[in-house]
C-alpha positions as CSV (number, residue, x, y, z in Angstrom):
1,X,50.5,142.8,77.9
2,X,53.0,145.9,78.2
3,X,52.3,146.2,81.9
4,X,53.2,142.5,82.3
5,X,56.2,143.3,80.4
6,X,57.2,145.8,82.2
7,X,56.5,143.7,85.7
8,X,58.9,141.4,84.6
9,X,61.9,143.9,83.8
10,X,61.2,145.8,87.3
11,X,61.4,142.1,88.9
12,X,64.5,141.3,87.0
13,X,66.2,144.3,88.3
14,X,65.2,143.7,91.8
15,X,67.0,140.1,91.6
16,X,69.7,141.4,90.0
17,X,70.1,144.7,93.0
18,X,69.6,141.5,95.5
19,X,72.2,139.5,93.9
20,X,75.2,142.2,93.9
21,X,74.4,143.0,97.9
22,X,74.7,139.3,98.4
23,X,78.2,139.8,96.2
24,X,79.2,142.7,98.0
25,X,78.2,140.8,101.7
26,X,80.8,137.7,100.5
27,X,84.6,138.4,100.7
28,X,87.2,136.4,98.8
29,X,87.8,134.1,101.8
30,X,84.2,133.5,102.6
31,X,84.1,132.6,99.1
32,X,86.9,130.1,99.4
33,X,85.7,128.3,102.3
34,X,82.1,128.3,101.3
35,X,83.7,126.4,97.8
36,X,86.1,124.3,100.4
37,X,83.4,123.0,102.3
38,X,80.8,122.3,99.4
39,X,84.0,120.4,97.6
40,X,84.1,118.1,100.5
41,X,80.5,116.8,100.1
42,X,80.6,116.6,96.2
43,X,84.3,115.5,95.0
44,X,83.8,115.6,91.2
45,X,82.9,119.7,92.2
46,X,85.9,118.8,93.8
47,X,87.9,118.1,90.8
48,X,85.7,120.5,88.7
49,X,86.9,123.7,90.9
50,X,90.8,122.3,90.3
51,X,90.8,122.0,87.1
52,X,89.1,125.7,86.8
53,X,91.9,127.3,89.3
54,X,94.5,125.4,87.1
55,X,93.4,127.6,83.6
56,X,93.2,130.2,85.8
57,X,96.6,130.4,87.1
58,X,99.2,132.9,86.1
59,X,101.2,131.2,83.6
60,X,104.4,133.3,85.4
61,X,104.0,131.7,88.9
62,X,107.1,129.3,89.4
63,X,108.9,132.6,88.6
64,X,107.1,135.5,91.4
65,X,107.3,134.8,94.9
66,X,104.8,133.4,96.5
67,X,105.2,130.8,94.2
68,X,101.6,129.6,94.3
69,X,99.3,128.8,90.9
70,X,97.3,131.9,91.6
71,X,95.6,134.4,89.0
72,X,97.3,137.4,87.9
73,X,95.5,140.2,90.0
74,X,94.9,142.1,86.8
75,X,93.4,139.0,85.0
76,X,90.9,137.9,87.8
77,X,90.0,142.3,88.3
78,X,89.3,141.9,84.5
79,X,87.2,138.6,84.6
80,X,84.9,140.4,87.3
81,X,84.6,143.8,85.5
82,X,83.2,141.4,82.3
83,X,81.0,139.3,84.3
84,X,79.5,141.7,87.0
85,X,80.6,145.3,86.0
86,X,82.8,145.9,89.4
87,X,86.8,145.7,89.4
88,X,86.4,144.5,92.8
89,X,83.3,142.3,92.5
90,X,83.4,138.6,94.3
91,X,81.4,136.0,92.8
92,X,78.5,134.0,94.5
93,X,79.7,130.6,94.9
94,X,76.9,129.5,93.2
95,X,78.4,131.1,89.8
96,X,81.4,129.6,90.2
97,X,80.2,126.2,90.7
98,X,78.0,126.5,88.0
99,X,81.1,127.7,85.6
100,X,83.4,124.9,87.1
101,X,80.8,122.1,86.4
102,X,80.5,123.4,82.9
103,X,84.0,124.0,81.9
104,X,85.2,120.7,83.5
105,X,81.7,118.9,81.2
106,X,83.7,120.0,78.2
């Protein structure tokens, strides 16, 4: 029963290794077009990835040039040290469908 146990944490940690290499392998515009082009075939993602980059705009933009509802650089560093323990950490676009479909089921 321990070994099985045991198994199961080893495998755990493997996904987990495998997961962060696949983070690592996707920049921030890979991400973006990879969330672009799954948008397209599914528009209530569509609306559901929106409304997520709406909360997470910087609540300062119409006042800082470029003048676009992006996140603060610190804020979105900080969200990926929480969720994946790397400052510079880019999430699989699986995660951030998942998180877009559930905040926008609210």
């Amino acid at each position: 029963m321990e070994h099985d146990a045991i198994v199961r944490v080893a495998r755990k940690l493997i996904e987990r290794t495998e997961q962060f290499r696949e983070i690592e392998a996707m920049g921030w515009g890979r991400l973006t077009l990879s969330l672009a082009g799954r948008a397209l075939r599914r528009p209530t993602l569509a609306l559901a990835l929106l409304r997520v980059a709406w909360r997470f705009r910087d609540r300062a933009w119409l006042r800082r040039p470029p003048f676009l509802p992006l996140p603060s650089r610190d804020y979105l560093r900080w969200r990926m040290y929480t969720a994946y323990g790397d400052y510079d950490a880019v999430p699989p676009a699986d995660d951030v469908i998942r998180y877009a479909l559930w905040a926008s089921a609210k």
